[in-house]
PDB file as gemmi writes it, atoms N, CA and C in Angstrom:
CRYST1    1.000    1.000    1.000  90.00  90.00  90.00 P 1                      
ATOM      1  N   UNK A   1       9.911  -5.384  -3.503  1.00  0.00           N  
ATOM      2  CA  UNK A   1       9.972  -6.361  -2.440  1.00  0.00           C  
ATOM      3  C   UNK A   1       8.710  -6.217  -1.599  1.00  0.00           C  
ATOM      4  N   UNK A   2       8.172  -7.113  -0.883  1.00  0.00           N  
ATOM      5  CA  UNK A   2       7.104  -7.311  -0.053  1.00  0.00           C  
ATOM      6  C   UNK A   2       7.573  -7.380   0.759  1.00  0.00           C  
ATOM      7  N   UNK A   3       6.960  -6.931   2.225  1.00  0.00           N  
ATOM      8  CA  UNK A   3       7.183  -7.096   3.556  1.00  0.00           C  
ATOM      9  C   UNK A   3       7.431  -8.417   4.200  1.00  0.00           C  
ATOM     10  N   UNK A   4       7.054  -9.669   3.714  1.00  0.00           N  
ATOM     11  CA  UNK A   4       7.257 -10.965   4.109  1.00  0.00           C  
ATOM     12  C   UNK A   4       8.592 -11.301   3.645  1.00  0.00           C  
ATOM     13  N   UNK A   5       9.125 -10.604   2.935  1.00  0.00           N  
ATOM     14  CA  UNK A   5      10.903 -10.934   2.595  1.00  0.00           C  
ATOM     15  C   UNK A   5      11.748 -10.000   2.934  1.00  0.00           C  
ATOM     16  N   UNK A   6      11.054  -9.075   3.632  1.00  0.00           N  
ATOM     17  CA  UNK A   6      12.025  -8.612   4.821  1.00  0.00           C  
ATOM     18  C   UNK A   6      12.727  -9.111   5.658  1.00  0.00           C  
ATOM     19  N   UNK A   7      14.212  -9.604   5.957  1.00  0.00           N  
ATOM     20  CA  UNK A   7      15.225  -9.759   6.869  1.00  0.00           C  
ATOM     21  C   UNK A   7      14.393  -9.149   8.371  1.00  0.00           C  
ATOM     22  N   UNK A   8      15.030 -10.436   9.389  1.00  0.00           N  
ATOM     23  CA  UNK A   8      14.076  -9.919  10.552  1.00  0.00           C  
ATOM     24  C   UNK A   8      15.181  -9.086  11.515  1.00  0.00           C  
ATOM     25  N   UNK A   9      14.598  -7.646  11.858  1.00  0.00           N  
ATOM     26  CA  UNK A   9      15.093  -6.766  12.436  1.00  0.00           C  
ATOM     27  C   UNK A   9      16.027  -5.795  11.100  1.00  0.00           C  
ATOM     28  N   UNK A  10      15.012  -5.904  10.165  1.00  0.00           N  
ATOM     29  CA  UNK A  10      16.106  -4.956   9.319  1.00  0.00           C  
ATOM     30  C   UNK A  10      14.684  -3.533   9.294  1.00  0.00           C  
ATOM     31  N   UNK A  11      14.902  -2.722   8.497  1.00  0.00           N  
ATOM     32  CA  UNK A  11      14.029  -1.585   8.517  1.00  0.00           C  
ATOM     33  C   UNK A  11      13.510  -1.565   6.400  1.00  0.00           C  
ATOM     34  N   UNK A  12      12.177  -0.734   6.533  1.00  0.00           N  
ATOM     35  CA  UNK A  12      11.951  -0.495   4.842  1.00  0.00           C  
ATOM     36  C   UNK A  12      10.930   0.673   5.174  1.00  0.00           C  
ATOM     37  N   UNK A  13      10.487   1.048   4.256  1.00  0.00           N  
ATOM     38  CA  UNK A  13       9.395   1.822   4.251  1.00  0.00           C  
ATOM     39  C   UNK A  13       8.571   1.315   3.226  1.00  0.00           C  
ATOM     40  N   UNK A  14       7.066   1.771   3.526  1.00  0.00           N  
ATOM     41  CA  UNK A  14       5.973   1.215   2.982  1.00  0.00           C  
ATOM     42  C   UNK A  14       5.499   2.069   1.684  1.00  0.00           C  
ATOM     43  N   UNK A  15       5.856   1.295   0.272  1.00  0.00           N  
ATOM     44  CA  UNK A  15       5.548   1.884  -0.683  1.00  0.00           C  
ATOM     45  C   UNK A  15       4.536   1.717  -1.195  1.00  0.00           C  
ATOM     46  N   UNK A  16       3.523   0.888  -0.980  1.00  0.00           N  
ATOM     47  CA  UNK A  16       1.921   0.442  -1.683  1.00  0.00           C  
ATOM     48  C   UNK A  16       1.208  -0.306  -0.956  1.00  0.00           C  
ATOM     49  N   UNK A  17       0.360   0.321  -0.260  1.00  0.00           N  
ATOM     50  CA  UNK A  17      -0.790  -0.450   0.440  1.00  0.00           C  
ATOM     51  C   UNK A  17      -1.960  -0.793  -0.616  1.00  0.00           C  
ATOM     52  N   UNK A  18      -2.151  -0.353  -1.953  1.00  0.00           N  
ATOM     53  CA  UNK A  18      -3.173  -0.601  -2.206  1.00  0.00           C  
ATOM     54  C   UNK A  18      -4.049  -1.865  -2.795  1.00  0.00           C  
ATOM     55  N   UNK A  19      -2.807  -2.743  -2.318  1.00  0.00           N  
ATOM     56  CA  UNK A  19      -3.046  -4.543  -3.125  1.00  0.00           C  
ATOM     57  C   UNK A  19      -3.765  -4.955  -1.230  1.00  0.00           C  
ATOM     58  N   UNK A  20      -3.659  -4.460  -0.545  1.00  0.00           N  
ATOM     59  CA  UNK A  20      -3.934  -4.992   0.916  1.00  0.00           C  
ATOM     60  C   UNK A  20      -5.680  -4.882   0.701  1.00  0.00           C  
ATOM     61  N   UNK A  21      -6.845  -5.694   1.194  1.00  0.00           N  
ATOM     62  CA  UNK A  21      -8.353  -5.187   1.410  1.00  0.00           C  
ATOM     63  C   UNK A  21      -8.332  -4.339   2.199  1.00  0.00           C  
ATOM     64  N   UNK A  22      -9.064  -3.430   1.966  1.00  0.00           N  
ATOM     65  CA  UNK A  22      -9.850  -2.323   2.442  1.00  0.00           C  
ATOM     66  C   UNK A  22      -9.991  -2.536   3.838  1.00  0.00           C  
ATOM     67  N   UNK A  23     -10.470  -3.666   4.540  1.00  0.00           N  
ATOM     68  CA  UNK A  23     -10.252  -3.691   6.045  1.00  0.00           C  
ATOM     69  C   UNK A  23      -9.052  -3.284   6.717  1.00  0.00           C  
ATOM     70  N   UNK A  24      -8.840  -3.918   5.824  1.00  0.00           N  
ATOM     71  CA  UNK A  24      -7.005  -4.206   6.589  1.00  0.00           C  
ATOM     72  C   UNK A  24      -6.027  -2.567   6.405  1.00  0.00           C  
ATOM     73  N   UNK A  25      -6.848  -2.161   5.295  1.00  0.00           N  
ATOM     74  CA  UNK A  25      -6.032  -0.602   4.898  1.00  0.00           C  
ATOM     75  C   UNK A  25      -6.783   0.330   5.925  1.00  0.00           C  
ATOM     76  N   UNK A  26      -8.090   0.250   6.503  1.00  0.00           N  
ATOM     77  CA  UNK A  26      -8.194   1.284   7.024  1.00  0.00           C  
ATOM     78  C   UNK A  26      -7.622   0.829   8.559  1.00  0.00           C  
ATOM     79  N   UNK A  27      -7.604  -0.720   9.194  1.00  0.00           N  
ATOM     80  CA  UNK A  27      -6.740  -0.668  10.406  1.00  0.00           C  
ATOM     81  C   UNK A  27      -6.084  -0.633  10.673  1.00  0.00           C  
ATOM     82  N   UNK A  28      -4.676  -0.611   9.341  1.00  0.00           N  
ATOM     83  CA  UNK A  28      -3.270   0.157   9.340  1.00  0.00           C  
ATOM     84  C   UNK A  28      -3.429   1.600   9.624  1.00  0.00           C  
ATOM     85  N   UNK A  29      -4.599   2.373   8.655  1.00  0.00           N  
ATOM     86  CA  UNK A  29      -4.132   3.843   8.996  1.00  0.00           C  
ATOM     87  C   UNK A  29      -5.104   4.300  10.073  1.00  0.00           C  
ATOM     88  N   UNK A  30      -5.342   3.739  10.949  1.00  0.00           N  
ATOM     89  CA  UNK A  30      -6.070   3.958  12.133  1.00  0.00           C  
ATOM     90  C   UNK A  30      -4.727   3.609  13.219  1.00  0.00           C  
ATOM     91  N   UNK A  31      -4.170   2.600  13.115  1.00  0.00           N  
ATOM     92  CA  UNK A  31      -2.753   2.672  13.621  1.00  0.00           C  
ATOM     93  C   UNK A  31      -1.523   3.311  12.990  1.00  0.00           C  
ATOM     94  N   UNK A  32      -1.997   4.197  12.628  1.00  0.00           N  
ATOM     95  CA  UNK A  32      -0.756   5.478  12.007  1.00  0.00           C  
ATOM     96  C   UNK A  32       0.017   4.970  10.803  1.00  0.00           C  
ATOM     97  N   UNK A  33      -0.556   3.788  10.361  1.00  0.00           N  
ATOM     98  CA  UNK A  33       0.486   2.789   8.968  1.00  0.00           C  
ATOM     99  C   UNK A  33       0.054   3.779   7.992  1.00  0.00           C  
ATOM    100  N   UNK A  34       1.024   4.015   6.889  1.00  0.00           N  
ATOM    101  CA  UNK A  34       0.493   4.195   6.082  1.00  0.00           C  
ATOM    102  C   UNK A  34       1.629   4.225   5.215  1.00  0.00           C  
ATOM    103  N   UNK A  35       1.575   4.950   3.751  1.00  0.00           N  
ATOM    104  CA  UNK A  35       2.641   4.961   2.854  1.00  0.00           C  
ATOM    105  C   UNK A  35       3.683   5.236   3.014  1.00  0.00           C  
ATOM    106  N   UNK A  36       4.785   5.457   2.900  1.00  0.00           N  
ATOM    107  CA  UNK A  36       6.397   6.176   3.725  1.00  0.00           C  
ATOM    108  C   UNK A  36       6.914   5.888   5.162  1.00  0.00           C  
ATOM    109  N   UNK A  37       5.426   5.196   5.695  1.00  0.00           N  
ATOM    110  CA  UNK A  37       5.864   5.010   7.058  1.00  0.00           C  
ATOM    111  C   UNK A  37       6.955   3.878   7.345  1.00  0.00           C  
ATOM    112  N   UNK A  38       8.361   3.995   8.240  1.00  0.00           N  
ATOM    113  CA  UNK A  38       8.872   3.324   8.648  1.00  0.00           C  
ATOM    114  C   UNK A  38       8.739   1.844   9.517  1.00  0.00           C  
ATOM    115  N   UNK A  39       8.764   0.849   8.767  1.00  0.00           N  
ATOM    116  CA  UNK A  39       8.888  -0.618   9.391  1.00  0.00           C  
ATOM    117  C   UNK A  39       9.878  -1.379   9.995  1.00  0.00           C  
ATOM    118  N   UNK A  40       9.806  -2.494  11.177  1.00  0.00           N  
ATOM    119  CA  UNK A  40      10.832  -2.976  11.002  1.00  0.00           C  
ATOM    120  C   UNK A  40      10.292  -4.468  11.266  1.00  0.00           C  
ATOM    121  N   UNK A  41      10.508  -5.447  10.929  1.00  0.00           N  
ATOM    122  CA  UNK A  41      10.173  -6.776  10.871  1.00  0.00           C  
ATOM    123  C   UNK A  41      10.896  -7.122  12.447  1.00  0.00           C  
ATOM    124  N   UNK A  42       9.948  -7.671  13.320  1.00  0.00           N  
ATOM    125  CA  UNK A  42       9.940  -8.144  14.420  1.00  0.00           C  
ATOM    126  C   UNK A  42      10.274  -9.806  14.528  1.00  0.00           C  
ATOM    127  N   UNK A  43       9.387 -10.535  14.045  1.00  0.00           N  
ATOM    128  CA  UNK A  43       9.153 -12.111  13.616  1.00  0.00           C  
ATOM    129  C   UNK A  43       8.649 -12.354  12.703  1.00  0.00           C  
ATOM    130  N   UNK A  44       8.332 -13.716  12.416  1.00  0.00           N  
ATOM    131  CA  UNK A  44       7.819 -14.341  11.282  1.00  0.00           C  
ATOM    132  C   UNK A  44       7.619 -15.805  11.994  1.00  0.00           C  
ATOM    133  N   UNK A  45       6.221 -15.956  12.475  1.00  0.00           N  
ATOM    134  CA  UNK A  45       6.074 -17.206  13.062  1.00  0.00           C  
ATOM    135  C   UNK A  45       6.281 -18.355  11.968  1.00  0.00           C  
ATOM    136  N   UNK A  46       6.359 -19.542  12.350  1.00  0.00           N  
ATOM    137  CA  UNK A  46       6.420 -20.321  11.318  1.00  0.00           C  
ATOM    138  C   UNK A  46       5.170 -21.168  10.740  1.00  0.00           C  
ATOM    139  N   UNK A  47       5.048 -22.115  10.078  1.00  0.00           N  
ATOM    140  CA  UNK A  47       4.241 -22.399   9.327  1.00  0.00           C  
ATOM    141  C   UNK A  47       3.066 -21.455   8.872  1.00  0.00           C  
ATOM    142  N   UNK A  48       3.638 -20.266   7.943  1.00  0.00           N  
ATOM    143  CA  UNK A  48       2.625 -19.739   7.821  1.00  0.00           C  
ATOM    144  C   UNK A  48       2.055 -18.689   8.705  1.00  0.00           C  
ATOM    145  N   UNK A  49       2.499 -18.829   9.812  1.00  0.00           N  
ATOM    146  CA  UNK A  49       1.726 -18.131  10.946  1.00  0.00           C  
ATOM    147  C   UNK A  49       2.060 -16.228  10.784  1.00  0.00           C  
ATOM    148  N   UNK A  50       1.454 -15.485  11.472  1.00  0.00           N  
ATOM    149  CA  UNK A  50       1.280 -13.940  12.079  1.00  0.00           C  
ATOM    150  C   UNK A  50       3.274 -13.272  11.777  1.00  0.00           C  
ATOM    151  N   UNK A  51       2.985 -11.994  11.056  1.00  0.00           N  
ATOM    152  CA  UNK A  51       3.598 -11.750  10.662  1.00  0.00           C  
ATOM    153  C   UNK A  51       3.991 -10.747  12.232  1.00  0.00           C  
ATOM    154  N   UNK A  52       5.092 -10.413  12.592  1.00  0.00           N  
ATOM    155  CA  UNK A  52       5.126  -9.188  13.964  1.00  0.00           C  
ATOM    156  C   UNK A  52       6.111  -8.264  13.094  1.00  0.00           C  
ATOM    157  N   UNK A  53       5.149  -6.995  12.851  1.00  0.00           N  
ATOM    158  CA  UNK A  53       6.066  -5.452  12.982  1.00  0.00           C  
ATOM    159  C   UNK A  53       6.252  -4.308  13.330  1.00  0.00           C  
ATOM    160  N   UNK A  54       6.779  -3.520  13.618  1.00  0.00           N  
ATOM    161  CA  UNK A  54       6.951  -2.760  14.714  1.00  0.00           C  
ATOM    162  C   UNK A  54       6.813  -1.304  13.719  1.00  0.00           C  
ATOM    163  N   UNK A  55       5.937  -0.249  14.051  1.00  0.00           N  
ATOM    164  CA  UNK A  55       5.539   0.418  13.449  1.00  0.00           C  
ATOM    165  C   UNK A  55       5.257   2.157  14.591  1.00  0.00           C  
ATOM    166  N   UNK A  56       6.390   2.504  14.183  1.00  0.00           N  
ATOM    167  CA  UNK A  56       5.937   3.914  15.688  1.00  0.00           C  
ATOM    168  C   UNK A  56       6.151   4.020  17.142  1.00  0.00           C  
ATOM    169  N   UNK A  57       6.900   3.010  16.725  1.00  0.00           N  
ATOM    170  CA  UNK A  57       7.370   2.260  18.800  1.00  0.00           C  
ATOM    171  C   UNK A  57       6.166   1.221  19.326  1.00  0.00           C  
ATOM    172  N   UNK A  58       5.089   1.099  18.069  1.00  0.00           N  
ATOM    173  CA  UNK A  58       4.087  -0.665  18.395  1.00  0.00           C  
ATOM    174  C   UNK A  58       3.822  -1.372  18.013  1.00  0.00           C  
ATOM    175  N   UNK A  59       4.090  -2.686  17.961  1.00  0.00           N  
ATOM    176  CA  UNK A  59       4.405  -3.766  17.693  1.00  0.00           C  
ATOM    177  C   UNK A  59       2.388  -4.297  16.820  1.00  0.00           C  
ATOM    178  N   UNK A  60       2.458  -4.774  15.730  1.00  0.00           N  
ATOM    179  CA  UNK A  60       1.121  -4.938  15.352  1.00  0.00           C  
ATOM    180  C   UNK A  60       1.617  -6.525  14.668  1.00  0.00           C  
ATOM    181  N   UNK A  61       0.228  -7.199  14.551  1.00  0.00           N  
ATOM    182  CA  UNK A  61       0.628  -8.515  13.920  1.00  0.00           C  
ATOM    183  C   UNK A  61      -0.147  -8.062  12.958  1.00  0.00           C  
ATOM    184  N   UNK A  62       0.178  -8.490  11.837  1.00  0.00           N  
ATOM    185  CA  UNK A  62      -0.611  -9.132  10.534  1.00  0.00           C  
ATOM    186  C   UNK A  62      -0.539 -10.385  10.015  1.00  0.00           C  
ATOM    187  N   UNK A  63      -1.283 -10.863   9.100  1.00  0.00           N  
ATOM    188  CA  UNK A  63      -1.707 -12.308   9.191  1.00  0.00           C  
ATOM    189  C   UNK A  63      -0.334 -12.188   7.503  1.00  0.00           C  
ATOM    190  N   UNK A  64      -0.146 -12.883   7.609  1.00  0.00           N  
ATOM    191  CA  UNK A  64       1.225 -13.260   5.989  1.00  0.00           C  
ATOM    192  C   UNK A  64       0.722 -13.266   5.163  1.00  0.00           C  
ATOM    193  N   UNK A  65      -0.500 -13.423   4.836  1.00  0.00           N  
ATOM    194  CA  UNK A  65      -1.480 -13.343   3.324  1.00  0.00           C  
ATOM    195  C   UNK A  65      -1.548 -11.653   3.283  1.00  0.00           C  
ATOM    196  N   UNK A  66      -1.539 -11.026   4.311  1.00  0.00           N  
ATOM    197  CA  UNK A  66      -1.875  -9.682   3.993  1.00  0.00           C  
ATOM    198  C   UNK A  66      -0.580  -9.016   3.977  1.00  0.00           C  
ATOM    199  N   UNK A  67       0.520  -9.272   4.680  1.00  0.00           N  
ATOM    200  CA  UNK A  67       1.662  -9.093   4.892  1.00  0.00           C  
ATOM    201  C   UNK A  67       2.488  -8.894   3.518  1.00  0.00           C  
ATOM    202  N   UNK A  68       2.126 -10.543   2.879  1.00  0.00           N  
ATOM    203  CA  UNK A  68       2.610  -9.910   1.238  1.00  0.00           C  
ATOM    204  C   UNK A  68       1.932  -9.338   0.160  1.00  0.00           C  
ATOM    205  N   UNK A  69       1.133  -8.340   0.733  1.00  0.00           N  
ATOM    206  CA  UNK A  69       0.703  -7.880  -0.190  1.00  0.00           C  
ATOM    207  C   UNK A  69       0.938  -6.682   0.256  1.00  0.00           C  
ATOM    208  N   UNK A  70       1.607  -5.747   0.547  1.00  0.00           N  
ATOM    209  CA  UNK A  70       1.978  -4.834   1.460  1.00  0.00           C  
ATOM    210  C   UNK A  70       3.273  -4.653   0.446  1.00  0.00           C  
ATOM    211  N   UNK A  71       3.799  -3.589  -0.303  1.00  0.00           N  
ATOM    212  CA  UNK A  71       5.178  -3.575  -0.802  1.00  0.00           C  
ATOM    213  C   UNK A  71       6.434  -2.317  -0.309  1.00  0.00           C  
ATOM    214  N   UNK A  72       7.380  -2.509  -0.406  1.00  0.00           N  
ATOM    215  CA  UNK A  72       8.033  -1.888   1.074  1.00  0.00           C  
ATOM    216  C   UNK A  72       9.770  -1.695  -0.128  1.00  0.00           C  
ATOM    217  N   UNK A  73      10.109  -0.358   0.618  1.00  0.00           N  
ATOM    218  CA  UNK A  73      11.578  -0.480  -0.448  1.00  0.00           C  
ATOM    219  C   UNK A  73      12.463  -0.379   0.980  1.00  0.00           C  
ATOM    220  N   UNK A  74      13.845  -0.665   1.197  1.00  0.00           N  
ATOM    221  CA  UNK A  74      14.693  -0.600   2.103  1.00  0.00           C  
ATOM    222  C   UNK A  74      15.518   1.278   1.368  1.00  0.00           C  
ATOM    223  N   UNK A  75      15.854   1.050   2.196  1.00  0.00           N  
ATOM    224  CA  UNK A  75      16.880   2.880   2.280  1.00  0.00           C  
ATOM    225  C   UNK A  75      17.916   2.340   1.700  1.00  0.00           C  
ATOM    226  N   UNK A  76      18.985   1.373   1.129  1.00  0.00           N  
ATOM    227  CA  UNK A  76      20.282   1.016   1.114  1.00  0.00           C  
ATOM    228  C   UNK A  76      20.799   1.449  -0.086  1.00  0.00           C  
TER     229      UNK A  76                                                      
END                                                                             
């Protein structure tokens, strides 16, 4: 599953950053993102728009093109 089909306000952890660009991977792990780390889907603007998730007690946007490329398993 990808992070963009995450249920909003549910939780996953982050199993593969490595489909995300290189920008975007090192300003996740500059904000503490990284593999195993705990997510929880905040919003999902619409048309397309800024993905919101909450990552460590702070809230970060990512853009939905990068969002699904991000792959994430739930605990259940």
């Amino acid at each position: 599953m990808v992070l963009t089909e995450l249920q909003k306000g549910k939780q996953a952890r982050i199993m593969d950053l490595s489909h995300v660009s290189p920008s975007i991977q090192r300003r996740l792990l500059d904000l503490g993102v990284d593999e195993g780390t705990t997510v929880c889907i905040k919003g999902l603007l619409p048309f397309q728009g800024p993905c919101m998730i909450e990552v460590c007690g702070q809230c970060i946007s990512l853009r939905r093109n990068d969002a699904s490329c991000i792959k994430v398993y739930t605990e259940e």
